[in-house]
C-alpha positions, 0 to 999 in steps of 0.5 A: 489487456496491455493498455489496461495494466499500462492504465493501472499502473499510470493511475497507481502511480500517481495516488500519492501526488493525486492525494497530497494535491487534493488541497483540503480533502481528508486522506481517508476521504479520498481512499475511501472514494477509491475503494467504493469506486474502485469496488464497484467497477471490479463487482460489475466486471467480476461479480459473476465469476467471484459467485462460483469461486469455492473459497470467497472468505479468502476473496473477502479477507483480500478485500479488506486488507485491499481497504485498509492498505488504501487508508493506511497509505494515503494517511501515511502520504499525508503524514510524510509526503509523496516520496517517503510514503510511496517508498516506505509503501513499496519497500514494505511489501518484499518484506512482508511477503517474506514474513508471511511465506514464512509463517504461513508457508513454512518456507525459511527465509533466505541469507539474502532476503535476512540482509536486504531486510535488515538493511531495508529496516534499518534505514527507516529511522533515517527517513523520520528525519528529512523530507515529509513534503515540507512538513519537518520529517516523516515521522514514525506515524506516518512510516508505520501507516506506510508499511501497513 
């Protein structure tokens, strides 16, 4: 079990780099192969024990917000590059996170996930103006795609 989360966590790493080096690939082409790939190896594994699950419209939800996270990011990784949408990507999901325990938890934020989320928020101006993989800045588009 071990060696498979080692595994996973190798191959999610290099996502970004993976799709930015895929010289002329559409970056929805190359999530979308990941997710039919990806798809069908979870169904062989897990299909028969997602059958008896008692809630599988919660499965489904997850499925497709699994789908557009993957064209979301590697559109965003297109847009701004490997560093800016990998980083926009992982800081985005404390985040939310946050906005959704507290909205569909009711769970009231804390003074410290307040701060660190405004301070998280309020560099992402900052990151439209530099980097983006050569490309002359991240852009607002691509920062928006990285933290859907």
């Amino acid at each position: 079990m071990k060696l498979a989360v080692v595994g996973a966590a190798v191959l999610w790493g290099t996502a970004g780099t993976a799709g930015l080096l895929a010289a002329g690939v559409h970056p929805v082409s190359l999530a979308a192969a990941r997710l039919v790939v990806g798809g069908l190896v979870l169904a062989a594994v897990a299909g028969p024990a997602v059958r008896s699950l008692p809630h599988r419209g919660l499965l489904v939800a997850a499925a497709l917000a699994v789908a557009a996270y993957q064209l979301c990011f590697f559109g965003a990784v297109s847009r701004t590059g490997v560093a800016v949408g990998t980083v926009v990507a992982i800081g985005s999901g404390p985040v939310f996170a946050g906005l959704l325990t507290w909205l569909l938890d009711r769970v009231r934020p804390t003074r410290r996930w307040v701060g660190a989320t405004a301070a998280a928020v309020a560099r992402g101006p900052g990151q439209t103006g530099g980097g983006g993989g050569g490309r002359g800045g991240a852009g607002v588009g691509g920062l928006v795609g990285g933290r859907v």
